[in-house]
Backbone as ProteinMPNN parsed JSONL, in Angstrom:
{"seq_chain_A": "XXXXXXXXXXXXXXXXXXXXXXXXXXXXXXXXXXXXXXXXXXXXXXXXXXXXXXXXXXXXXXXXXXXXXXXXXXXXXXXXXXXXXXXXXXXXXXXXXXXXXXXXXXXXXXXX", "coords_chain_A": {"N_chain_A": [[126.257, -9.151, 89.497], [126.814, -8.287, 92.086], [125.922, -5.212, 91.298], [123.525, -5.33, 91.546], [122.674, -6.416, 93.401], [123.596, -3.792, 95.301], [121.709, -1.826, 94.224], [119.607, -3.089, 95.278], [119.627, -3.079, 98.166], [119.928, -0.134, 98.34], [117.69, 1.16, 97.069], [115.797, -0.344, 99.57], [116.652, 0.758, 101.781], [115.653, 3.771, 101.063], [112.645, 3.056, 100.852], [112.535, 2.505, 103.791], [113.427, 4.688, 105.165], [111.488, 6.423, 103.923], [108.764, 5.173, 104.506], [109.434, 5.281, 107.138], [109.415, 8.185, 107.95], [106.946, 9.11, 106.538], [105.082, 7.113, 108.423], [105.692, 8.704, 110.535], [104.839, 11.639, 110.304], [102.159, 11.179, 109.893], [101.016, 10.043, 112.231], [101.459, 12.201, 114.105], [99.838, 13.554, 113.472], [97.28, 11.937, 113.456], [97.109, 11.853, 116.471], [96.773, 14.033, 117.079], [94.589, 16.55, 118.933], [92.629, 17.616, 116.964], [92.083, 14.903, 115.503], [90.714, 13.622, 117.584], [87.851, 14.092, 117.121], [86.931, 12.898, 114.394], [88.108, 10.541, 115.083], [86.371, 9.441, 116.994], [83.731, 8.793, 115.641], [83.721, 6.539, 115.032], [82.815, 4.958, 117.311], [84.525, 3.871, 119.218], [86.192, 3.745, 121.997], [88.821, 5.699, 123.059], [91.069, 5.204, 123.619], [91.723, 3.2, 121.807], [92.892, 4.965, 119.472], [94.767, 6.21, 120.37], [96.385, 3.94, 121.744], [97.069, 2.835, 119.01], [98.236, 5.67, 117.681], [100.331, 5.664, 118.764], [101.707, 3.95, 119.265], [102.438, 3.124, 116.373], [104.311, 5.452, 116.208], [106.603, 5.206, 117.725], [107.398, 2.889, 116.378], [108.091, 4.122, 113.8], [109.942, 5.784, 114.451], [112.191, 4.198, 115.487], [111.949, 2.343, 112.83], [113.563, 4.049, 111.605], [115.872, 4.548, 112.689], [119.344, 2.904, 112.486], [120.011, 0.441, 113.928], [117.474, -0.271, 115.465], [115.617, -0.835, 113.354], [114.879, -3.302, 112.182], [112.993, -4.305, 114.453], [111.624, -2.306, 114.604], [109.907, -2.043, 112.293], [108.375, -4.391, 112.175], [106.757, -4.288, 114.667], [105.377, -2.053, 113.424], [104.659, -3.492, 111.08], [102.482, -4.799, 112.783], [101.055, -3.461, 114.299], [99.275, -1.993, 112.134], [98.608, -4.293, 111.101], [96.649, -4.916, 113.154], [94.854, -2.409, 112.824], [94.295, -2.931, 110.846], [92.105, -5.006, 110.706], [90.614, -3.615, 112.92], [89.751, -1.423, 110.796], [88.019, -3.767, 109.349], [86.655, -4.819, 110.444], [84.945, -2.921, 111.942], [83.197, -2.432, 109.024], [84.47, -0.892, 107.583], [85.842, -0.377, 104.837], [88.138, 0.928, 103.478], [90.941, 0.159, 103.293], [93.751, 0.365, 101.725], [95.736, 1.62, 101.663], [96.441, 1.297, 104.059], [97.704, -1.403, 103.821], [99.741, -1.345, 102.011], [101.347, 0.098, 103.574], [101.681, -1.641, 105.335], [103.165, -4.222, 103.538], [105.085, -2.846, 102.937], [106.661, -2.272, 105.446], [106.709, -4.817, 106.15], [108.493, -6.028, 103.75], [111.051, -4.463, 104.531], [111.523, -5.141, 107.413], [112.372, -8.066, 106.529], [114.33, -7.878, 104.848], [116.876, -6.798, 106.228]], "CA_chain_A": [[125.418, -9.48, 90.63], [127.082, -7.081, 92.704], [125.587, -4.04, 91.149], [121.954, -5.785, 91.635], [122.465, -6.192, 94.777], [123.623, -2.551, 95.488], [121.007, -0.964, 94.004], [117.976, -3.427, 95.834], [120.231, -2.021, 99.173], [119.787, 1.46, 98.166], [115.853, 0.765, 97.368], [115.136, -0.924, 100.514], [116.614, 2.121, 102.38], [114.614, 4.495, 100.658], [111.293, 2.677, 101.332], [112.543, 2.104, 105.225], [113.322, 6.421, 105.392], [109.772, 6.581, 103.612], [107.71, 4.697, 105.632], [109.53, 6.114, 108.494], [109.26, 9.702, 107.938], [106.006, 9.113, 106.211], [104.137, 7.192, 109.417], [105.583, 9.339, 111.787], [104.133, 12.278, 110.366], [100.513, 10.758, 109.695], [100.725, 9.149, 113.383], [101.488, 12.92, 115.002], [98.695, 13.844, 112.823], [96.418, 11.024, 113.989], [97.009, 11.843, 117.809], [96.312, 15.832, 117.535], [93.461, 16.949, 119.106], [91.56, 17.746, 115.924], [91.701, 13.651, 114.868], [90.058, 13.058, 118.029], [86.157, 14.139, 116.819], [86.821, 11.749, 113.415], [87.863, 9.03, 115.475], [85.124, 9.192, 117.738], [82.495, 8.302, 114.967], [83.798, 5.017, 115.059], [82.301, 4.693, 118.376], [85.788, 3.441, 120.012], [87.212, 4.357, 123.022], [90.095, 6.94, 122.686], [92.599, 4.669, 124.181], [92.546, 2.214, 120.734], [93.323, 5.168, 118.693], [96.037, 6.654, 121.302], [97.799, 2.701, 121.148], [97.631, 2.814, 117.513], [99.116, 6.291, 117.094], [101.857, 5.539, 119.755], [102.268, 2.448, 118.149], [103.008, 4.308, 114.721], [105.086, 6.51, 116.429], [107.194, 4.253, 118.393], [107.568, 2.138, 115.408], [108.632, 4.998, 112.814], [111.075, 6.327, 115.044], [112.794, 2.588, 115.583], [112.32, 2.07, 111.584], [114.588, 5.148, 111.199], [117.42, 4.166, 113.6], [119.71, 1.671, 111.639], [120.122, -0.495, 114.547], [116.371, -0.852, 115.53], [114.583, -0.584, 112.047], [113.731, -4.317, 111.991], [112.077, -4.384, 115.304], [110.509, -1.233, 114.251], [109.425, -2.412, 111.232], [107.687, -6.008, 112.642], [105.582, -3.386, 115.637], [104.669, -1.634, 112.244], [103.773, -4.711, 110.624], [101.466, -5.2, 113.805], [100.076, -2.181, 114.666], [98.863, -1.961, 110.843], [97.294, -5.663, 110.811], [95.397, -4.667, 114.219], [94.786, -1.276, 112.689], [93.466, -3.126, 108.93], [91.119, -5.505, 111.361], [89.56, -2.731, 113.664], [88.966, -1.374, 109.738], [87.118, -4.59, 108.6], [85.195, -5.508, 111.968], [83.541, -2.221, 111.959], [82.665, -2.143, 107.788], [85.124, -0.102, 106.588], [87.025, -1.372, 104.037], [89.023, 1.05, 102.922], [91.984, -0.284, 103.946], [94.331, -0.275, 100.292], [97.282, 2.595, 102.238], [96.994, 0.452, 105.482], [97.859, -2.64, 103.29], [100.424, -1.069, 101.681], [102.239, 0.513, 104.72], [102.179, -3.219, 105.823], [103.922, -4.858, 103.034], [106.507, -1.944, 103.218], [107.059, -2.424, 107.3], [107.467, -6.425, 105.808], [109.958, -5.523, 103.194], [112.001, -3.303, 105.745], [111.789, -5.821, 108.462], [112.608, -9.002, 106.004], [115.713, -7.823, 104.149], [117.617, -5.716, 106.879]], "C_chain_A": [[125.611, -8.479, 91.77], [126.675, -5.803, 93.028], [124.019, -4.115, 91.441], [121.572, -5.574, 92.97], [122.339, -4.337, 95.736], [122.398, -1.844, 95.297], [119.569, -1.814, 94.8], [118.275, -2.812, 97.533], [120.07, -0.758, 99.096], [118.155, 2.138, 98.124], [115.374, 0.588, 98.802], [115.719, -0.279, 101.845], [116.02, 3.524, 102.262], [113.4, 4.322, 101.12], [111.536, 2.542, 102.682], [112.461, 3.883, 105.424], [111.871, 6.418, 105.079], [108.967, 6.469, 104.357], [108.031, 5.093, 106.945], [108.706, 7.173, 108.944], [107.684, 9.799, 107.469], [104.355, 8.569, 107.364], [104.146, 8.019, 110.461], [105.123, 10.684, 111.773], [102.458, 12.02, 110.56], [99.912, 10.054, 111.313], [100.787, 10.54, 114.323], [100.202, 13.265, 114.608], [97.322, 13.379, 113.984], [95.879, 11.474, 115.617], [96.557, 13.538, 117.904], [94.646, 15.889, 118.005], [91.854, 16.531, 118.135], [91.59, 16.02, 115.195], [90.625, 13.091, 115.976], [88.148, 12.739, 117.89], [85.862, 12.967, 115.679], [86.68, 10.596, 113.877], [86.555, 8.448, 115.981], [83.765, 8.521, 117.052], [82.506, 6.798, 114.908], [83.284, 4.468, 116.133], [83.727, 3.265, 119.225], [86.392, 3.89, 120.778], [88.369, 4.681, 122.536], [91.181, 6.357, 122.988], [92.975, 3.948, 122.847], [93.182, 3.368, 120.073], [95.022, 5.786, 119.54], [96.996, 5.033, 121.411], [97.905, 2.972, 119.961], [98.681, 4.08, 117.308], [100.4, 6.035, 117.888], [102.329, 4.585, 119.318], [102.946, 3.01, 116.841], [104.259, 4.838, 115.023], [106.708, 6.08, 116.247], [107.631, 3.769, 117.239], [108.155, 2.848, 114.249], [109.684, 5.397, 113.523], [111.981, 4.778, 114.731], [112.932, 2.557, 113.929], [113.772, 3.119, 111.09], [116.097, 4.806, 111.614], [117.834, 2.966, 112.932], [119.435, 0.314, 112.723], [119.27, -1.46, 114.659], [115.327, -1.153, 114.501], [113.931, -2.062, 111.873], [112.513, -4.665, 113.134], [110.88, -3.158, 115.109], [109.623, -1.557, 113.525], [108.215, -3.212, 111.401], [106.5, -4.812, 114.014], [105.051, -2.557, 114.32], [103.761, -2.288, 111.713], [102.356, -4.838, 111.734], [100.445, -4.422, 114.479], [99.007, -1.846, 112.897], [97.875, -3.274, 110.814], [96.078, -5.099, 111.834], [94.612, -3.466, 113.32], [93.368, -1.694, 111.382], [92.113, -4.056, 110.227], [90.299, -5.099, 112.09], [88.569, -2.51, 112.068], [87.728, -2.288, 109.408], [86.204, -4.764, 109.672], [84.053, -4.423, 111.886], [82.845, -1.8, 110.558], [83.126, -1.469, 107.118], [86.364, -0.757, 106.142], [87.781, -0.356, 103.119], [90.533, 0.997, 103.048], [93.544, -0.584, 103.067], [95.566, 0.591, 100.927], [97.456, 1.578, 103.399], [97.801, -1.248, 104.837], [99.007, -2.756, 102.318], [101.705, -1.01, 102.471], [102.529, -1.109, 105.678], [102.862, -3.651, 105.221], [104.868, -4.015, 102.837], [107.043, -2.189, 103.864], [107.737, -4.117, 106.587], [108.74, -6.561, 105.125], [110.997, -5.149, 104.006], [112.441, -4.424, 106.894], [112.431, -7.518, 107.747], [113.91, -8.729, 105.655], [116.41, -6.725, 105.188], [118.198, -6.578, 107.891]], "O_chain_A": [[124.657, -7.923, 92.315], [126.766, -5.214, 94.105], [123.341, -3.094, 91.555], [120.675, -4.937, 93.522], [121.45, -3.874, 96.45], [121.992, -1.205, 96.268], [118.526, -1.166, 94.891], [117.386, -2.2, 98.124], [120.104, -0.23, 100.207], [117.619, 3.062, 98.735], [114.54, 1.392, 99.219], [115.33, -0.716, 102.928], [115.918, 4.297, 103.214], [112.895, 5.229, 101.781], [110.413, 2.382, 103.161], [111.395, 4.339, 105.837], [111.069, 6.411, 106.013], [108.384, 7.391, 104.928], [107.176, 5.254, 107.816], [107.803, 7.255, 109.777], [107.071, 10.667, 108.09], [103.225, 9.059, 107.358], [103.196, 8.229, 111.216], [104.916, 11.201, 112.871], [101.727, 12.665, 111.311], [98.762, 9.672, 111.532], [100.24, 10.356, 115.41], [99.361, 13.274, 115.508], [96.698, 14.004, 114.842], [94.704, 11.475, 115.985], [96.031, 14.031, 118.902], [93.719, 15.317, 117.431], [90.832, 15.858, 118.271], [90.954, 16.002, 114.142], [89.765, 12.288, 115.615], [87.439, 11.808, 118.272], [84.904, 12.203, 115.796], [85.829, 9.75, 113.6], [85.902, 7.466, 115.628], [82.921, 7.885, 117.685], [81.548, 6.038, 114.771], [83.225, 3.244, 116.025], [83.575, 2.098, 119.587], [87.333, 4.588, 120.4], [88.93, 4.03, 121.654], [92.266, 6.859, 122.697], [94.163, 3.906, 122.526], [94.357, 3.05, 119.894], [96.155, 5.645, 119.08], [98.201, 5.04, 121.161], [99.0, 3.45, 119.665], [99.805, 3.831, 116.872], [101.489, 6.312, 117.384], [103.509, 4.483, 118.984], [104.153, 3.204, 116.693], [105.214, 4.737, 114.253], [107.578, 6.306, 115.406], [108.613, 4.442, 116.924], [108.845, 2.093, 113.563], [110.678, 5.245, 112.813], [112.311, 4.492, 113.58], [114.091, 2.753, 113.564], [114.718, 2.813, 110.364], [117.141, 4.827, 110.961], [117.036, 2.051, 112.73], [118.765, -0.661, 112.38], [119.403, -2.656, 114.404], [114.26, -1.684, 114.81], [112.759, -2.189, 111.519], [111.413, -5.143, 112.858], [109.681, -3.153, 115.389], [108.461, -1.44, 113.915], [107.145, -2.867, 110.899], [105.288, -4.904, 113.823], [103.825, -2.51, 114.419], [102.549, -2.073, 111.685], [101.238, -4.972, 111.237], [99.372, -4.696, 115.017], [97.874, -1.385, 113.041], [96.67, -3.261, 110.562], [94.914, -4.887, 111.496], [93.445, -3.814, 113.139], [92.268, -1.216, 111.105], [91.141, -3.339, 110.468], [89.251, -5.727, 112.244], [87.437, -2.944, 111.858], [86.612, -1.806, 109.215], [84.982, -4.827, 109.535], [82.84, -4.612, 111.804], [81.976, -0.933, 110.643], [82.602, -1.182, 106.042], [87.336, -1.33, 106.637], [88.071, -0.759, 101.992], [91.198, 2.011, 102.836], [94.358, -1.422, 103.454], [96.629, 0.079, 100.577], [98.56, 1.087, 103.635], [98.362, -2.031, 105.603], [99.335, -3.832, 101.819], [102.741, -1.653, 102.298], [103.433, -1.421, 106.454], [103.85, -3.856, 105.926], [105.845, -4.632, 102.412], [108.186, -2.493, 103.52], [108.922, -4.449, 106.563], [109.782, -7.018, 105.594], [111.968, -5.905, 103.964], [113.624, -4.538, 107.217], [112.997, -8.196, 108.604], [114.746, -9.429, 106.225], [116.412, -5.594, 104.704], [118.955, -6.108, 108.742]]}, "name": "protein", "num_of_chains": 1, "seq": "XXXXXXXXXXXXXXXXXXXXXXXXXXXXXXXXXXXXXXXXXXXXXXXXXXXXXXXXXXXXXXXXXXXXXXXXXXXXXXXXXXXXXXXXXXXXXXXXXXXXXXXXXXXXXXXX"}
């Protein structure tokens, strides 16, 4: 039981580095300049996507740090639901990475 355990500990630090390192690139991304013309088609003021990526940010950094990783995790979780519901309100449903990167942030923030 011991060794079960170990190794779902060793997993569920992997996927917390992951999703770290993995939103906090896609969230500097998000905020550069050149995301701002994409966003714009959505016809949304510039401030939702500037919370969301700061949200991301904020939240990947914190997942990384042992201390803060579950609070990180749970503003992950939340910035992602808002994030999947802007998706569906305005008709876009592709939402299958944002729905992912949620039940990761859940994982991460559940067992830690």
């Amino acid at each position: 039981m011991h060794m079960a355990h170990q190794h779902t500990r060793i997993a569920l630090t992997a996927l917390q580095w992951t999703l770290g390192l993995v939103i906090l690139v896609e969230a500097v991304l998000f905020l550069m300049p050149a995301a701002r013309a994409g966003f714009a088609r959505t016809h949304m003021p510039n401030f939702v996507r500037l919370v969301l990526g700061w949200g991301e940010i904020i939240g990947a950094v914190l997942v990384l740090i042992p201390r803060t990783a579950i609070s990180g995790a749970w503003l992950l979780v939340t910035v992602f639901l808002f994030a999947i519901l802007i998706h569906l309100l305005h008709g876009m449903f592709n939402v299958g990475n944002l729905a992912i990167y949620t039940a990761a942030a859940w994982a991460v923030a559940a067992t830690r």
